[in-house]
N, CA and C atoms of all chains as a GROMACS GRO file, in nm:
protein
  594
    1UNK      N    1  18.996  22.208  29.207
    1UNK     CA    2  18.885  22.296  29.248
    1UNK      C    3  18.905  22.337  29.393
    2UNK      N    4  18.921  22.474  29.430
    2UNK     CA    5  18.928  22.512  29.549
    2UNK      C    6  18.821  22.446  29.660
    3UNK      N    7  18.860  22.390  29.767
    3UNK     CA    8  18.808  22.403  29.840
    3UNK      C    9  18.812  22.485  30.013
    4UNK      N   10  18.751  22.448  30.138
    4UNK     CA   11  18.778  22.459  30.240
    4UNK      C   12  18.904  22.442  30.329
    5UNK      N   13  18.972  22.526  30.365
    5UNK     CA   14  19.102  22.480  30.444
    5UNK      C   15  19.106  22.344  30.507
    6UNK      N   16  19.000  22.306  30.594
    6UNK     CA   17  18.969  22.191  30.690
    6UNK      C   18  19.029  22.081  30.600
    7UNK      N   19  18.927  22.085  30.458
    7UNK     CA   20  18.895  22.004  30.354
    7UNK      C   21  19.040  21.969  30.304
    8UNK      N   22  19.108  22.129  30.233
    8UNK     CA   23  19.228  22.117  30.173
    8UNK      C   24  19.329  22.016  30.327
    9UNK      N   25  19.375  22.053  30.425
    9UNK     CA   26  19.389  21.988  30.514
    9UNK      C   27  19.383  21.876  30.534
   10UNK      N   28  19.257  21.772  30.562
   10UNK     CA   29  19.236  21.666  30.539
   10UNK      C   30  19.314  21.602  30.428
   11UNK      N   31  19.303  21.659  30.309
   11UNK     CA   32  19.298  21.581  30.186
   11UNK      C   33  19.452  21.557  30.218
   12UNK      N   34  19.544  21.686  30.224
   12UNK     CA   35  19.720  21.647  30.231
   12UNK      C   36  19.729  21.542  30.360
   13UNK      N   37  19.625  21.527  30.447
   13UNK     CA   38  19.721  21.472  30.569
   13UNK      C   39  19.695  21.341  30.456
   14UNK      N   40  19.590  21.326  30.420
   14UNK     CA   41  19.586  21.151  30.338
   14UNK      C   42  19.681  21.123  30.298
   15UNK      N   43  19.686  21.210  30.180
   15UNK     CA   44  19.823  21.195  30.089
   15UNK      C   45  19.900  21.190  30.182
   16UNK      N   46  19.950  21.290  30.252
   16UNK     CA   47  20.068  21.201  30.295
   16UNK      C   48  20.097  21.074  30.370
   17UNK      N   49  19.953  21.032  30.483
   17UNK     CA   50  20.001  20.897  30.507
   17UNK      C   51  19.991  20.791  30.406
   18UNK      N   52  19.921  20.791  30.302
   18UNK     CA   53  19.893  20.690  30.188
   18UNK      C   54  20.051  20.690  30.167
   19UNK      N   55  20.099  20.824  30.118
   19UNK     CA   56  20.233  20.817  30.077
   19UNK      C   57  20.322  20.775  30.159
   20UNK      N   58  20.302  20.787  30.279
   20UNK     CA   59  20.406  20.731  30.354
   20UNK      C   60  20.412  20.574  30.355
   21UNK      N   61  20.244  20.525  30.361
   21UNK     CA   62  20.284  20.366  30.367
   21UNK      C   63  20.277  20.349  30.242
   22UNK      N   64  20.332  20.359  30.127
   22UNK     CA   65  20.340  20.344  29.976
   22UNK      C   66  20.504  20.345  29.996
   23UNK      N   67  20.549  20.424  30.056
   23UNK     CA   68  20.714  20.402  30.045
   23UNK      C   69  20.767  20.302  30.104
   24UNK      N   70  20.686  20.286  30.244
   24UNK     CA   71  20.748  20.193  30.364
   24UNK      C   72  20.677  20.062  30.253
   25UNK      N   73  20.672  20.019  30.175
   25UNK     CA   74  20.571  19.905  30.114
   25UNK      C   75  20.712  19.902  30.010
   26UNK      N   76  20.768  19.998  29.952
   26UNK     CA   77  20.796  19.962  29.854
   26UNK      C   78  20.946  19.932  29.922
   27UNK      N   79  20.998  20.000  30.023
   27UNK     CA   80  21.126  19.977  30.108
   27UNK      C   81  21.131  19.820  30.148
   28UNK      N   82  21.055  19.744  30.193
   28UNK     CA   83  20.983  19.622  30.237
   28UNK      C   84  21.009  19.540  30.155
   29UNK      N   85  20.912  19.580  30.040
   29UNK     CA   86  20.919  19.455  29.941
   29UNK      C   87  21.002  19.384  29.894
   30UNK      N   88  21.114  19.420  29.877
   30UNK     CA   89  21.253  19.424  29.756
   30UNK      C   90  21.331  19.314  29.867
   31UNK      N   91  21.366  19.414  29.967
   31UNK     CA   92  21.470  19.303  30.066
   31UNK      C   93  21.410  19.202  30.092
   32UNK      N   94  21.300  19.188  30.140
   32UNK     CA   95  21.158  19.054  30.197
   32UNK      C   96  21.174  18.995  30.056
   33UNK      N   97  21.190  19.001  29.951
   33UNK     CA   98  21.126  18.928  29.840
   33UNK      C   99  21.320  18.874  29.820
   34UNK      N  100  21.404  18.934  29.827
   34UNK     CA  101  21.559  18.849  29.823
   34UNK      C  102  21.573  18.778  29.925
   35UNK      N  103  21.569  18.834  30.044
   35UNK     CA  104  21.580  18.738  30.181
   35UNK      C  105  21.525  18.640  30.152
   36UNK      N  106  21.412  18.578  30.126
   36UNK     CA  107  21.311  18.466  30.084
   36UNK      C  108  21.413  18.392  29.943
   37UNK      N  109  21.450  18.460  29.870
   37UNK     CA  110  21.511  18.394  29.767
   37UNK      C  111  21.632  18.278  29.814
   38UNK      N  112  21.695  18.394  29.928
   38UNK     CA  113  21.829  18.316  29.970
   38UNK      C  114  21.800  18.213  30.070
   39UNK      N  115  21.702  18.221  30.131
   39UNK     CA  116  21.637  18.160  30.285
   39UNK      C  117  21.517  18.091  30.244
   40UNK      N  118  21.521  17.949  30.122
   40UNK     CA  119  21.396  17.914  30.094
   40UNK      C  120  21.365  17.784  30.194
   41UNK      N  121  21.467  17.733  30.292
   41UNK     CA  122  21.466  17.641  30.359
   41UNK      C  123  21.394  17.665  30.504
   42UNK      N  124  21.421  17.809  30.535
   42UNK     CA  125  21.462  17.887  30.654
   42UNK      C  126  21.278  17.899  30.710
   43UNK      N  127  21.213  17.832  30.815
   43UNK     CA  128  21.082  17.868  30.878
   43UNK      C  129  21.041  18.034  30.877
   44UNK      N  130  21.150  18.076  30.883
   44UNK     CA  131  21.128  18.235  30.897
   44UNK      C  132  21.060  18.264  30.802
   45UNK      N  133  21.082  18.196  30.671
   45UNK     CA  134  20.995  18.299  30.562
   45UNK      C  135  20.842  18.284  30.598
   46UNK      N  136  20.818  18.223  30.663
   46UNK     CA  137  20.649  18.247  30.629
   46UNK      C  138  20.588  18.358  30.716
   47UNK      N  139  20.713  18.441  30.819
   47UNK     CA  140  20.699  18.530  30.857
   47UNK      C  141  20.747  18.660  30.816
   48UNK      N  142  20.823  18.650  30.735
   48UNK     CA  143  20.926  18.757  30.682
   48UNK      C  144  20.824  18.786  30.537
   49UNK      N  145  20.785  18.659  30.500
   49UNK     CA  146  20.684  18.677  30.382
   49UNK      C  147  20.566  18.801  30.358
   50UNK      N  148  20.527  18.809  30.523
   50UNK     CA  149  20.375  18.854  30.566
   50UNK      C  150  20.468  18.978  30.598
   51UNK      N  151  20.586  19.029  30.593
   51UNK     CA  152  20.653  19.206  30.611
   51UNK      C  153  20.583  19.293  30.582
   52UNK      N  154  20.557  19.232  30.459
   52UNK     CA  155  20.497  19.403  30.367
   52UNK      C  156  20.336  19.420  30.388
   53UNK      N  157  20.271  19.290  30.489
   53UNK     CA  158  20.162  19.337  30.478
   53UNK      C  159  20.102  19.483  30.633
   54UNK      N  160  20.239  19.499  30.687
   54UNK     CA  161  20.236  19.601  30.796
   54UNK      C  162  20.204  19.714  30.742
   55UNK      N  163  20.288  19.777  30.573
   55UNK     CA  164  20.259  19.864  30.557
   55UNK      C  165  20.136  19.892  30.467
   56UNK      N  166  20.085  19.751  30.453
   56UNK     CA  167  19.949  19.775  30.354
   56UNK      C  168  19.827  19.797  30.469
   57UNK      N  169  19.878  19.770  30.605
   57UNK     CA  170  19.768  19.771  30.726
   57UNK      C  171  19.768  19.906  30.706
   58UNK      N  172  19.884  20.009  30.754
   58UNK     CA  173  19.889  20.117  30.744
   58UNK      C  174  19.865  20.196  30.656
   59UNK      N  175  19.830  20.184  30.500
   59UNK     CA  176  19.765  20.208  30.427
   59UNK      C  177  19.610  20.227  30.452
   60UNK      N  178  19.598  20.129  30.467
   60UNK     CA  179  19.450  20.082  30.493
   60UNK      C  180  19.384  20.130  30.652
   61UNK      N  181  19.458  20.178  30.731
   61UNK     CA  182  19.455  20.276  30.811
   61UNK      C  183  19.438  20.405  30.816
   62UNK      N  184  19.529  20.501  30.717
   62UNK     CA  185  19.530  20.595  30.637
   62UNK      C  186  19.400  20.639  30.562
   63UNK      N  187  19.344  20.531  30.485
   63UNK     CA  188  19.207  20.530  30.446
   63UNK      C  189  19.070  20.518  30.546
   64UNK      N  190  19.096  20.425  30.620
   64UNK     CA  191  18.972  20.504  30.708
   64UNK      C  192  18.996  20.578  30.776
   65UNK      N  193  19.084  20.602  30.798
   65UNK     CA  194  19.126  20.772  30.936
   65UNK      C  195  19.027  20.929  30.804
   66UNK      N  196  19.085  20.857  30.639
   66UNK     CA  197  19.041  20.985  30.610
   66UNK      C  198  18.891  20.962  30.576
   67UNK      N  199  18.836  20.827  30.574
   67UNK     CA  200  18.679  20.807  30.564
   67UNK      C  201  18.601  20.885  30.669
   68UNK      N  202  18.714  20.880  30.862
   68UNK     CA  203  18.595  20.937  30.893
   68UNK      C  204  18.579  21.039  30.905
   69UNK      N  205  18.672  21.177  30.859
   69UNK     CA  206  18.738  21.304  30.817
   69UNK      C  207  18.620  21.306  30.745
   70UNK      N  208  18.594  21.256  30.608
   70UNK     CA  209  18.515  21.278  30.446
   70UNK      C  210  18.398  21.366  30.551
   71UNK      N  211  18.368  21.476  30.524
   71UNK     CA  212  18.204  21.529  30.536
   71UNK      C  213  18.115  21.420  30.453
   72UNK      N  214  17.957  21.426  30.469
   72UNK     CA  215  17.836  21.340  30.473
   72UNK      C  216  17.817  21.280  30.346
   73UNK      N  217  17.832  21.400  30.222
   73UNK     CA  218  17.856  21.354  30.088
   73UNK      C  219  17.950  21.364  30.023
   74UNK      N  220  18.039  21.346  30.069
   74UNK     CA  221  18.208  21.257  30.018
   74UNK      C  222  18.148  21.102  30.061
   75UNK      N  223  18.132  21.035  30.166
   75UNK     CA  224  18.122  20.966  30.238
   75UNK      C  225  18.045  20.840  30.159
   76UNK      N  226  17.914  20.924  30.098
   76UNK     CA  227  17.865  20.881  30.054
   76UNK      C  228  17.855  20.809  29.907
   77UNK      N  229  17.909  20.914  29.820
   77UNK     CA  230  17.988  20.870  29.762
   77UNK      C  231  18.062  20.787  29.721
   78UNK      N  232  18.193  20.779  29.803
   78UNK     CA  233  18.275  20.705  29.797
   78UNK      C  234  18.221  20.538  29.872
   79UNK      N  235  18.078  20.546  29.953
   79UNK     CA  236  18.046  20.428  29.979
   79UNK      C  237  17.965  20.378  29.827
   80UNK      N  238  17.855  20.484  29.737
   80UNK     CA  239  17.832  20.430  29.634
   80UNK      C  240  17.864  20.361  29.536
   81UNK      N  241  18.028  20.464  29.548
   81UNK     CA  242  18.149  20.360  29.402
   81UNK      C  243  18.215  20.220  29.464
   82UNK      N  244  18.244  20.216  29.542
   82UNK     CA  245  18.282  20.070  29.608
   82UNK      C  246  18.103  19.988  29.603
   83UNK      N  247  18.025  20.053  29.628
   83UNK     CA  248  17.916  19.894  29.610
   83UNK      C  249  17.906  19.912  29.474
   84UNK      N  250  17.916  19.985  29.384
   84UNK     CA  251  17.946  19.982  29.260
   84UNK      C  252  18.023  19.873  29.186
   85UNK      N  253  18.199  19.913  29.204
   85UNK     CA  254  18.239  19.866  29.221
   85UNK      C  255  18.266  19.680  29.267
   86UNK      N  256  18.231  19.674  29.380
   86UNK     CA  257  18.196  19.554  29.461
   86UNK      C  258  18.150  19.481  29.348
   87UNK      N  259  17.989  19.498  29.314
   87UNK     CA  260  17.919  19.430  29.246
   87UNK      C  261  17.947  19.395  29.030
   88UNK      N  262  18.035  19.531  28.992
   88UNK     CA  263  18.069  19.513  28.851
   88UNK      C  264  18.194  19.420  28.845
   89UNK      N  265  18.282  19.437  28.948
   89UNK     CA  266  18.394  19.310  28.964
   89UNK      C  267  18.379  19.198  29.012
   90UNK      N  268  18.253  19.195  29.072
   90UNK     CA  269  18.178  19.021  29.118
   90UNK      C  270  18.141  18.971  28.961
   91UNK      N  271  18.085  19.078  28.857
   91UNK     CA  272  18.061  18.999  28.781
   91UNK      C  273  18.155  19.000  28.642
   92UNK      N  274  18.241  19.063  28.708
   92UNK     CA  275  18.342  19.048  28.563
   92UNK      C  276  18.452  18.923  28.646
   93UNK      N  277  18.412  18.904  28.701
   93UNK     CA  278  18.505  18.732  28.833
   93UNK      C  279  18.434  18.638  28.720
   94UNK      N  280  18.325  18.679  28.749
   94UNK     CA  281  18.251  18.580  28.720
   94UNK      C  282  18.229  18.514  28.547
   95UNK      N  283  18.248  18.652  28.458
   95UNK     CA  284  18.258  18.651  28.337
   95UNK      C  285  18.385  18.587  28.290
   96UNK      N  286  18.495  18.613  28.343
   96UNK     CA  287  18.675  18.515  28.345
   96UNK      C  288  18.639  18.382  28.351
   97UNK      N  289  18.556  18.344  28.493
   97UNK     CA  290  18.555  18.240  28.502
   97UNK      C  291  18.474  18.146  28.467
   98UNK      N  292  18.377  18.168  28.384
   98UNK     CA  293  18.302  18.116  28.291
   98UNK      C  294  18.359  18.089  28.136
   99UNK      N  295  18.443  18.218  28.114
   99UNK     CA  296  18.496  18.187  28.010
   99UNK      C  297  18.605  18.095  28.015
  100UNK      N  298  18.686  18.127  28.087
  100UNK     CA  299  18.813  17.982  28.154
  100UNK      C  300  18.779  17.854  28.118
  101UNK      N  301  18.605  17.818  28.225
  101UNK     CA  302  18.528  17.674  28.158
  101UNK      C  303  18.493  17.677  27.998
  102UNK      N  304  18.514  17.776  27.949
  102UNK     CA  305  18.519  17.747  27.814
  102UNK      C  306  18.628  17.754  27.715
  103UNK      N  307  18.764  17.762  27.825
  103UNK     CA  308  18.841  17.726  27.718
  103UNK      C  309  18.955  17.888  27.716
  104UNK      N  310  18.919  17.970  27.788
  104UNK     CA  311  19.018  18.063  27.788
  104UNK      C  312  19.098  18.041  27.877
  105UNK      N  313  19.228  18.058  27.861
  105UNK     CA  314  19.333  18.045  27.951
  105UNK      C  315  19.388  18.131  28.084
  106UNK      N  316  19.403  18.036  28.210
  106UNK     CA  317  19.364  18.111  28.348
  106UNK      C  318  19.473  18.204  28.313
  107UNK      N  319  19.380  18.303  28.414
  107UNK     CA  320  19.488  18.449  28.439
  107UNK      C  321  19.535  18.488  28.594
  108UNK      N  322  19.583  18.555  28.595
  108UNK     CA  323  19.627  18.580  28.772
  108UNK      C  324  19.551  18.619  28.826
  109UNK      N  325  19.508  18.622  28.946
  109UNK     CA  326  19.434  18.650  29.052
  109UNK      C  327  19.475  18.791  29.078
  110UNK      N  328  19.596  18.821  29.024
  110UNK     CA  329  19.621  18.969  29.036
  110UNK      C  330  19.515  19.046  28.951
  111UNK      N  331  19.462  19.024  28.854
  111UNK     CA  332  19.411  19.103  28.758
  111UNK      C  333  19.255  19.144  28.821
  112UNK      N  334  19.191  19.045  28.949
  112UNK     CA  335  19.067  19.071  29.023
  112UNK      C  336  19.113  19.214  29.092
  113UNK      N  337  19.242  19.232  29.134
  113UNK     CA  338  19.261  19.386  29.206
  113UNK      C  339  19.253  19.475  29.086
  114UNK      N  340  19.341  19.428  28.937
  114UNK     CA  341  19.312  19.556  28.877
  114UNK      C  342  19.216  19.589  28.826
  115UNK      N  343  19.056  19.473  28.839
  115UNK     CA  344  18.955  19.477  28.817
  115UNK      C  345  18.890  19.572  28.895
  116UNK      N  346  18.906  19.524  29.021
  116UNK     CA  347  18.869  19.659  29.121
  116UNK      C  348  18.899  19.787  29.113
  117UNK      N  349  19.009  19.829  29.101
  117UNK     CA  350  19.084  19.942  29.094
  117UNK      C  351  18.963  20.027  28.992
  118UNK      N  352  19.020  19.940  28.871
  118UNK     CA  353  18.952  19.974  28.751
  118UNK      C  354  18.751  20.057  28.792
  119UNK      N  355  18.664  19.946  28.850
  119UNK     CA  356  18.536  19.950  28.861
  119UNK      C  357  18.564  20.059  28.968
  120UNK      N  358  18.635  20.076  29.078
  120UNK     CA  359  18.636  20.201  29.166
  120UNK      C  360  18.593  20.318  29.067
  121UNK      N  361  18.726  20.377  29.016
  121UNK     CA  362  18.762  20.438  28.906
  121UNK      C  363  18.612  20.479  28.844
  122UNK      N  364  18.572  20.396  28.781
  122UNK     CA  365  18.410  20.426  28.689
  122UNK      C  366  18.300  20.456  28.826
  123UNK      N  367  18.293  20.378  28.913
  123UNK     CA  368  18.200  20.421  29.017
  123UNK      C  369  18.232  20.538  29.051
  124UNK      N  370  18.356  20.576  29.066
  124UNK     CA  371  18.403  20.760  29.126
  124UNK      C  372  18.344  20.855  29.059
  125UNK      N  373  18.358  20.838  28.873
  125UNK     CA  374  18.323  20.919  28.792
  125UNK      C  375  18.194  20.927  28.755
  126UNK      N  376  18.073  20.834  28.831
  126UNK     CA  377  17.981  20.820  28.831
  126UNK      C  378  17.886  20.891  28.957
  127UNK      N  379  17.952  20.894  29.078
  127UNK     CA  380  17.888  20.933  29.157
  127UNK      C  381  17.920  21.076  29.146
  128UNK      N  382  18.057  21.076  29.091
  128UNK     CA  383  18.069  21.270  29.097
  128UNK      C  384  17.971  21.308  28.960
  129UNK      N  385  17.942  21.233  28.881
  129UNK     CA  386  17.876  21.303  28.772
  129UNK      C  387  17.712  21.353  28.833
  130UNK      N  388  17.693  21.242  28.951
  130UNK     CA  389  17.523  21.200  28.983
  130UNK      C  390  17.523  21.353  29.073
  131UNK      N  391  17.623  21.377  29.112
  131UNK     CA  392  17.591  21.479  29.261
  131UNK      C  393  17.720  21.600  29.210
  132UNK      N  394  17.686  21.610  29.078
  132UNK     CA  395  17.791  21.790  29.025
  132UNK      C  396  17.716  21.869  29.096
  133UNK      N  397  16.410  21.743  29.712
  133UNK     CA  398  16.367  21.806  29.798
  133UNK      C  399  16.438  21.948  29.800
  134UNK      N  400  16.326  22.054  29.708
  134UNK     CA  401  16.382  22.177  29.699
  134UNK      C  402  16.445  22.258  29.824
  135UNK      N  403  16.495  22.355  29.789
  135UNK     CA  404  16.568  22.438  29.942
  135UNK      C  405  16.610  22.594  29.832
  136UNK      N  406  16.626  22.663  29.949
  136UNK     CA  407  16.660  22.814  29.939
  136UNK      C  408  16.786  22.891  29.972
  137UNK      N  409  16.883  22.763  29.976
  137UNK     CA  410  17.020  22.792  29.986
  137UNK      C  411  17.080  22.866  29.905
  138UNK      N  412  17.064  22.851  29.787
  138UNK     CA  413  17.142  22.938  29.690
  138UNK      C  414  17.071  23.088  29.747
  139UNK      N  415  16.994  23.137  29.736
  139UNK     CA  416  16.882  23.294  29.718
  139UNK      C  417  16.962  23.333  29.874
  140UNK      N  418  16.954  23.258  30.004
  140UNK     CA  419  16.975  23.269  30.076
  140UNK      C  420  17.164  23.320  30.102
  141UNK      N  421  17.207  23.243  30.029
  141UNK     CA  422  17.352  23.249  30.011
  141UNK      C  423  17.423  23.394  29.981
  142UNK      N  424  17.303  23.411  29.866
  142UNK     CA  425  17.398  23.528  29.789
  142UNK      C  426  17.327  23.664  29.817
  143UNK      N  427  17.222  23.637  29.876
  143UNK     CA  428  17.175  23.753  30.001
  143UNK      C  429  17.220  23.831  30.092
  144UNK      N  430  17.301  23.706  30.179
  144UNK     CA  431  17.439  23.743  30.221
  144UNK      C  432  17.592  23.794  30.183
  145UNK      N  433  17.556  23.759  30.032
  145UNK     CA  434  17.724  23.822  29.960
  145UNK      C  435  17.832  23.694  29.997
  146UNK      N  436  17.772  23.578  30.021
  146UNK     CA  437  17.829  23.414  30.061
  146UNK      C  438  17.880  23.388  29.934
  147UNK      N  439  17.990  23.349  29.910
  147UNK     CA  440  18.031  23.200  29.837
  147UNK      C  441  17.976  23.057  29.886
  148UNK      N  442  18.018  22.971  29.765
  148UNK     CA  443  17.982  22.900  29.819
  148UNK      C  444  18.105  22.827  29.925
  149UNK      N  445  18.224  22.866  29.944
  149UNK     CA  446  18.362  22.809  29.989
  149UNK      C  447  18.297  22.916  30.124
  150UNK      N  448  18.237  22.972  30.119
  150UNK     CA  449  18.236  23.066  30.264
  150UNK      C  450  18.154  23.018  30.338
  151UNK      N  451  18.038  22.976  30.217
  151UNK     CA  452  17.930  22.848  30.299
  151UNK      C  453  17.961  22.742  30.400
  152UNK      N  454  18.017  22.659  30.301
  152UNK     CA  455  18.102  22.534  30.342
  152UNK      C  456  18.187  22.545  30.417
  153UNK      N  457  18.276  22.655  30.444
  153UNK     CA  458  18.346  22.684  30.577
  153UNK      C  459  18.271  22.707  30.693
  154UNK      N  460  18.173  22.772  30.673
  154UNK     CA  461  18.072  22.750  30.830
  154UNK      C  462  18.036  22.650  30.848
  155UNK      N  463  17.958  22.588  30.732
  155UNK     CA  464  17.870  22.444  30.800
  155UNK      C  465  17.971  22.330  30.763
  156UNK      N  466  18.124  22.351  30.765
  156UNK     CA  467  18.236  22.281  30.785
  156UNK      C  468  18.200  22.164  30.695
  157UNK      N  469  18.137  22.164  30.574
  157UNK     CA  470  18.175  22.019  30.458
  157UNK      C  471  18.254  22.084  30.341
  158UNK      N  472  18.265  22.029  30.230
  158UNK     CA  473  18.329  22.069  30.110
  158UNK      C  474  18.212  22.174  30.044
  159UNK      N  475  18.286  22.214  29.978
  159UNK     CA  476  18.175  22.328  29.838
  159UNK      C  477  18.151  22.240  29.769
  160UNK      N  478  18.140  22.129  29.751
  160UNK     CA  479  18.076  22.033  29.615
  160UNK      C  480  17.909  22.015  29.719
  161UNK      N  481  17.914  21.985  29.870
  161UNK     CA  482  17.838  21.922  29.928
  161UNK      C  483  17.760  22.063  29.952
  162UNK      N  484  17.758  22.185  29.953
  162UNK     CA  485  17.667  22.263  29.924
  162UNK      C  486  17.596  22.324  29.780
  163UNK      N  487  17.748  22.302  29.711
  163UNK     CA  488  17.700  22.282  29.532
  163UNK      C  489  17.598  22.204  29.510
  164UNK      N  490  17.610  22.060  29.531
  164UNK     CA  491  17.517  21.952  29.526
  164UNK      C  492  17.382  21.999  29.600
  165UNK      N  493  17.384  22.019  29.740
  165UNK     CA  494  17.226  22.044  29.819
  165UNK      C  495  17.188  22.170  29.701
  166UNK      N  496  17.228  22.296  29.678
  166UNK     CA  497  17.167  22.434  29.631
  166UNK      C  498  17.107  22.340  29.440
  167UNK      N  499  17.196  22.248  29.409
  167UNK     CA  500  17.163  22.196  29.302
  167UNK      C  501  17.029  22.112  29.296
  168UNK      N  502  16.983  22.091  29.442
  168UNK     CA  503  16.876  21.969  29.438
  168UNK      C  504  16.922  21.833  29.409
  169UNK      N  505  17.052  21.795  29.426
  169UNK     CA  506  17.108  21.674  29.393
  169UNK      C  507  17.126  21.594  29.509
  170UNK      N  508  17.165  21.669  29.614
  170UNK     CA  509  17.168  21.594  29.756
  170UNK      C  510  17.071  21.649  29.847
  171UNK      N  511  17.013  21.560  29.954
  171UNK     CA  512  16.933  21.598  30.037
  171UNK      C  513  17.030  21.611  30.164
  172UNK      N  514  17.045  21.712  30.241
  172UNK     CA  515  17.177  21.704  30.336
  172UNK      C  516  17.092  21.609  30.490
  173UNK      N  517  17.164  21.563  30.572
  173UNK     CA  518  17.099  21.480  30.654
  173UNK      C  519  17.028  21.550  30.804
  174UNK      N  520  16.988  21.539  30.857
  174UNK     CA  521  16.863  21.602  30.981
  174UNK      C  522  17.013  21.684  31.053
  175UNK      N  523  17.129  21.589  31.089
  175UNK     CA  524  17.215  21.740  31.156
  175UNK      C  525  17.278  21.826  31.115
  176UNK      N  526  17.283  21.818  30.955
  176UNK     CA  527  17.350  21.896  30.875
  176UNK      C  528  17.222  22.010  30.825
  177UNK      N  529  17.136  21.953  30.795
  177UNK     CA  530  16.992  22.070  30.787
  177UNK      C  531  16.994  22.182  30.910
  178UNK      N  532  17.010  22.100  31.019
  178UNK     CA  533  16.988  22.204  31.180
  178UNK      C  534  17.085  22.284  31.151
  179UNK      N  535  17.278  22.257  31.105
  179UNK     CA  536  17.355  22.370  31.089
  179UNK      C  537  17.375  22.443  31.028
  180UNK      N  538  17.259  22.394  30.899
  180UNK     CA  539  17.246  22.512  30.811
  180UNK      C  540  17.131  22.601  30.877
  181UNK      N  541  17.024  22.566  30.892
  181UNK     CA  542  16.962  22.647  30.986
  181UNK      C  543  17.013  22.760  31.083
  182UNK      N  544  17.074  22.660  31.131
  182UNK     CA  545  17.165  22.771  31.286
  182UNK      C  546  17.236  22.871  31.203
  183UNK      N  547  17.354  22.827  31.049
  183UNK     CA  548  17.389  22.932  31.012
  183UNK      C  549  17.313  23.072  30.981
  184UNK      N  550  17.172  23.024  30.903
  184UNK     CA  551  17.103  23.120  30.845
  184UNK      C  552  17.038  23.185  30.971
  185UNK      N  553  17.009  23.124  31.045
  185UNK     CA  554  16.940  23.167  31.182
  185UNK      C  555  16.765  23.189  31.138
  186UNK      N  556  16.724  23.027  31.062
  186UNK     CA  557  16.567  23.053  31.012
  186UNK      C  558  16.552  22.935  31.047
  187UNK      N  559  16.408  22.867  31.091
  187UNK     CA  560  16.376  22.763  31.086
  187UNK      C  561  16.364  22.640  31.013
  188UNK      N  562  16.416  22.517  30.995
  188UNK     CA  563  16.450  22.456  30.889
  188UNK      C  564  16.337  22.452  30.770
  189UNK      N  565  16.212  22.417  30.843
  189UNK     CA  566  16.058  22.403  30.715
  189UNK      C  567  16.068  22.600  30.666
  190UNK      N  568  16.156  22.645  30.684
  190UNK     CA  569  16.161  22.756  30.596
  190UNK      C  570  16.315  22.789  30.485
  191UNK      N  571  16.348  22.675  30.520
  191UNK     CA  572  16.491  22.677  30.424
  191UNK      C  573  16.433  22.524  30.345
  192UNK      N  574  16.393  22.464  30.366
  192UNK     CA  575  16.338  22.340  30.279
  192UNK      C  576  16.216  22.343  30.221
  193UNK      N  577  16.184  22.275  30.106
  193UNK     CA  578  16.035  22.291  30.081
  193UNK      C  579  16.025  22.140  30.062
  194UNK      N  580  15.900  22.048  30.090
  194UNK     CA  581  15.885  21.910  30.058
  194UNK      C  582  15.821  21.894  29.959
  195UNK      N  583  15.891  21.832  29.844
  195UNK     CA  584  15.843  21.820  29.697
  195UNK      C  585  15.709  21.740  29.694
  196UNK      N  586  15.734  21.663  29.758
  196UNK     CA  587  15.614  21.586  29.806
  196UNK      C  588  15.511  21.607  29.869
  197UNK      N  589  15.490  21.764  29.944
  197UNK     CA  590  15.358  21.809  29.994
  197UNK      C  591  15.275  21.845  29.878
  198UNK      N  592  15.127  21.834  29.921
  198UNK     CA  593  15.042  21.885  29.830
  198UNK      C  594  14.956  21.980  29.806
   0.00000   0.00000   0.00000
């Protein structure tokens, strides 16, 4: 959907720093994750370990540089689907881990991010539906 | 909280992307206010004002007066 130059503007500079620390993350990972393989003795890893979290800073940099870009209702928005969010993956934590005490078998702690991801996702399509 | 953005808009021969380029947010965020879906906030009301060049209690109406 067309928008405002400023707007269109904004939106590519994101993309591209997201994209930029998405590459520098994925450049990172691979060597940091062999180095550690070969060097499991070596003190260094518990620093070489924490590599890739430079470019997830910068990620996460990227994102609020363009939060404070967003005009009033983007902003808003995107604060609605994260407490959204926030609160449907507190209780789907909570639904795992109730079921666990009953007998389902633990899962990764990874799957709380794709929980998030996920509840973002529905909060997005919720607040854009509330404010078409 | 009704408003007269749209009537006002196309009075002028405005888009709404021509809108939103003056009072510098997206076209969803004037889509939304002309829709009655968003209420825009006290400094974003004044620059729509300043755009139209009318006083704000004449671009807003309070749903709530009686």
């Amino acid at each position: 959907m067309a928008d405002t130059p400023a707007h269109v503007r904004s939106s590519r500079q994101y993309i591209l720093e997201l994209a930029g620390a998405m590459i520098l993350y994925g450049l990172v990972l691979i060597p940091v994750a062999r180095w550690i393989d070969s060097n499991r003795a070596s003190e260094l890893r518990w620093i070489v370990g924490l590599l890739p979290l430079v470019p997830t800073i910068l990620a996460g940099w990227a994102i609020l540089r363009f939060f404070e870009r967003m005009d009033e209702l983007a902003r808003k928005q995107l604060t609605e689907a994260l407490a959204f969010a926030f609160t449907a993956s507190a209780l789907l934590v909570l639904t795992v881990g109730f079921l666990e005490t009953a007998g389902l078998d633990r899962l990764s702690v990874w799957w709380i991010w794709v929980g998030m991801g996920s509840m973002w996702l529905v909060g997005s399509g919720i607040t854009w539906f509330r404010y078409r | 909280m009704k408003n007269r953005l749209r009537e006002l808009r196309s009075q002028r021969g405005w888009s709404q992307l021509d809108l939103a380029d003056r009072l510098d947010v997206s076209r969803q965020t004037v889509n939304s206010i002309e829709n009655d879906r968003y209420d825009p906030s006290l400094p974003l009301a004044f620059r729509i004002a300043r755009v139209f060049q009318m006083p704000i209690e004449e671009l807003f109406e309070d749903s709530e007066e009686t």
